[in-house]
Residue, then its C-alpha position, 0 to 999 in steps of 0.5 A: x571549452x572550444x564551445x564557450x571559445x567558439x561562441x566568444x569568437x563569435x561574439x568577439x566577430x558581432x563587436x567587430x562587424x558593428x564597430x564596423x558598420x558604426x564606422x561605414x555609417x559615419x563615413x557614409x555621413x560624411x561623404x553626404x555632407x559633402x555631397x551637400x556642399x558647395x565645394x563638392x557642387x563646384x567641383x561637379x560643375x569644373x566636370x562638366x565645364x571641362x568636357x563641355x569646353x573639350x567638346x566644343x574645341x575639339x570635336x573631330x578628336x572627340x568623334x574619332x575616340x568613339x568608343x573610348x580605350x586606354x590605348x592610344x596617346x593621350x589628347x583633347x578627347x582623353x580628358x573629355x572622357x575622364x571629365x565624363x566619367x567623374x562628372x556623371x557619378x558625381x552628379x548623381x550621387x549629388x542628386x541622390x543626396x538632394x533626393x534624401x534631403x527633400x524626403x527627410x524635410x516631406x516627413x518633418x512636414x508631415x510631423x508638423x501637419x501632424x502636430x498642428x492637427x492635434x491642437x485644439x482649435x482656439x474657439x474650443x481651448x475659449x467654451x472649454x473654460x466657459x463650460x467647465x466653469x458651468x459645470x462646476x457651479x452646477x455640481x456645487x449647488x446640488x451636490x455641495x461638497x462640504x460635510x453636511x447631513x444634507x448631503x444623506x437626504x436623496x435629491x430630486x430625480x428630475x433636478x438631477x437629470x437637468x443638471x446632467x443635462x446641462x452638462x451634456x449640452x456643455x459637452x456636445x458644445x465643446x465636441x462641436x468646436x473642437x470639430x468646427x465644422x457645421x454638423x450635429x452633435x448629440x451626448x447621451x447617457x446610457x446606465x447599466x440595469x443588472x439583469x433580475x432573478x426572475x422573470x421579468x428580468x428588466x422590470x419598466x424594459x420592453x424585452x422587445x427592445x432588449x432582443x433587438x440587437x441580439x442573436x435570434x433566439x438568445x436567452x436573456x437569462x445568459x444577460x449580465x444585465x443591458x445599458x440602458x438609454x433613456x431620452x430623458x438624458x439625452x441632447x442634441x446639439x444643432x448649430x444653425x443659428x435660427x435652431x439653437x440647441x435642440x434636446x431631445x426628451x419628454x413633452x416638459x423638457x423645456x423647462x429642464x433646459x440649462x437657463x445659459x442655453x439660448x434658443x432652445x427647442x424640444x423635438x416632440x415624439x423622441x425615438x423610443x428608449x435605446x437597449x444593449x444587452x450585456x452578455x455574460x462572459x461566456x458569450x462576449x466571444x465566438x469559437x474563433x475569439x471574435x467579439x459578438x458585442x456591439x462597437x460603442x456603449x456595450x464594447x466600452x463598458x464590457x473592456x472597462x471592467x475587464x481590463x487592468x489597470x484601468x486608463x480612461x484614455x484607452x478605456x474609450x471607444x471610437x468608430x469614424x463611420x459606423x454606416x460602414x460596419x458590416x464592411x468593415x468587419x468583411x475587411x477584417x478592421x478594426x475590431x475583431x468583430x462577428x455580429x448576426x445576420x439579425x443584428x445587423x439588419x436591425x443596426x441598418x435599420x436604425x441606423x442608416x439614412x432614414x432610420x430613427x438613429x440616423x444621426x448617428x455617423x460616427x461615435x466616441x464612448x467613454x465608460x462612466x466610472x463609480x467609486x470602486x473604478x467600475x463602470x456603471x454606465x456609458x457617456x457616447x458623443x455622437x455626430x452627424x456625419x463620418x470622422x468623429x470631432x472633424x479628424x480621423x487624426x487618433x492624436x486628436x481624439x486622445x488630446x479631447x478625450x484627456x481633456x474632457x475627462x474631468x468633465x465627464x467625471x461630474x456627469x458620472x457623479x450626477x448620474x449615480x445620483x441620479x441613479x440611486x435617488 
């Protein structure tokens, strides 16, 4: 019994100490109000004025009280000195007030700064309406939706791979104005390739190509499978007006350029094909629970398919300069990452200024997601300089993901197709 009174006491005292604050609060509220009023602004300056006006007509008897004392007949000086001491704290806490007041309008600047930076520039909120409308008569002419026997008969690899990327010039398009500043953008598919029974475990996959970005010594057969990166589904934008739009790929490129695409070129001699191995789950992680998975692709699609539930604006990966990586993870930020020695020589490599990746700065990876809400694959929007789509801003990066999401959708339709024709 004296323990359960004990503990009401106890609880009776927590009541009575926050009616307490609550009531200090409320008061304290009220006197800052009127700290910020006129009233109180007058009566400080009264304060002043009065010792101010003692001073100038008294001055011997203000020289002659120094120091002050509560001793002595009251004269001029008494009420310099009590003007004194109401006036300074007065103004102080006045200025105090004031100083709380200019903080609190610099955070309600920032929100708006805030705010406003996450709005999608106009020139974008205009190509998104023009591309999703392109989109959508892309997918309806080569996959009608309409219950049809056609729809078992498998459609042309090469018809499929224009329109995917007709779609991802659409998307590298909309990542350039929702950017607007005048720098390369480039999207690209990578699909995933299960690894095989037996040797050769990527059939059409040079092994090389697979061991580049792995531990030395990895056995491929610890491998759930690579995501792939074939050029023929992959763009690049470039917005110099005199270059148009540049799309990397095989020699007859051209002709699978979207016919609304103007002054399109063709880089000849592409970069060879792109391959992350996948390991299995036994091997995402080092003794100290660090991913020993590459950031982007392989990253995106490994915590799709293992996170639940599944949401597409948390399912992307981002990287703002990916030429700082290795810094990065010396810093510890970011993701909790630990890459070989090897593999990052190779990424430097690739990767840095002069490398044949090198216009890759900085990222943003969605998964491509199939039927059974698994990733198949990735999409990656990449860009030629740090900060990917022109703000480090994460509200951003949310607003344009939520927005294309749609989009990407229809490319991961086409590309399963394209995939299993």
């Amino acid at each position: 019994m004296e323990k359960i009174r004990g503990n009401q006491n106890a609880e009776h005292a927590k009541v009575a100490i926050s009616t307490d604050d609550r009531a200090g609060m409320k008061a304290r509220h009220r006197l800052e109000l009127f700290a910020g009023s006129a009233l109180y602004g007058l009566l400080v300056a009264f304060a002043g004025v009065v010792s101010g006006l003692v001073a100038a007509l008294r001055p011997d008897q203000v020289k002659a009280s120094w120091p002050p004392t509560l001793s002595g007949t009251p004269n001029a000086a008494t009420v310099f000195w009590i003007g004194i001491a109401a006036w300074v704290p007065m103004y102080f806490f006045r200025e105090y007030v004031k100083g709380k007041e200019v903080e609190r309008l610099a955070r309600s600047s920032s929100d708006i700064k805030e705010a406003v930076q996450t709005l999608p520039p106009i020139d974008f909120v205009n190509d998104y309406s023009e591309m999703t409308s392109r989109s959508h008569r892309t997918l309806w002419e080569l996959l009608p939706r309409q219950p049809s026997a056609a729809l078992s008969k498998p459609t042309l690899q090469d018809e499929l791979a224009k329109a995917i990327r007709a779609l991802l010039v659409n998307l590298a398009t909309l990542a350039r104005s929702y950017d607007q500043r005048k720098v390369l953008y480039g999207v690209n598919v990578m699909v995933f390739v299960p690894r095989g029974a037996a040797e050769p475990f990527f059939s059409g996959i040079d092994e090389n190509r697979v061991q580049r970005y792995l531990p030395p010594g990895f056995n491929l057969q610890n491998l759930e499978g690579v995501l792939h990166l074939k050029r023929s589904l992959s763009v690049q934008a470039s917005f110099d007006p005199r270059a148009g739009i540049v799309v990397t790929g095989a020699q007859d490129a051209m002709k699978s350029v979207p016919p609304q695409t103007e002054n399109a070129k063709v880089v000849a001699g592409a970069p060879a094909d792109i391959v992350f191995g996948i390991p299995e789950k036994a091997f995402l992680h080092d003794e100290r629970g660090r991913w020993r998975v590459l950031p982007g692709s392989p990253m995106t699609f490994i915590r799709w398919n293992q996170s639940e539930p599944k949401d597409v604006s948390k399912g992307v990966h981002y990287m703002h300069d990916f030429h700082r990586l290795e810094q990065e993870m010396k810093d510890g930020q970011g993701e909790e990452l630990y890459l070989d020695d090897d593999v990052l020589r190779h990424l430097s490599q690739d990767y840095s200024d002069g490398g044949p990746e090198s216009q890759v700065r900085s990222f943003l990876s969605f998964p491509l997601v199939g039927g059974d809400n698994k990733a198949f694959g990735t999409l990656n929007i990449h860009c030629s300089e740090p900060g990917i789509l022109g703000n480090t801003n994460e509200g951003r990066i949310v607003n344009f993901v939520g927005v294309v999401a749609p989009m990407v959708n229809d490319v991961a339709s086409l590309v399963k197709a394209w995939r299993d024709a």
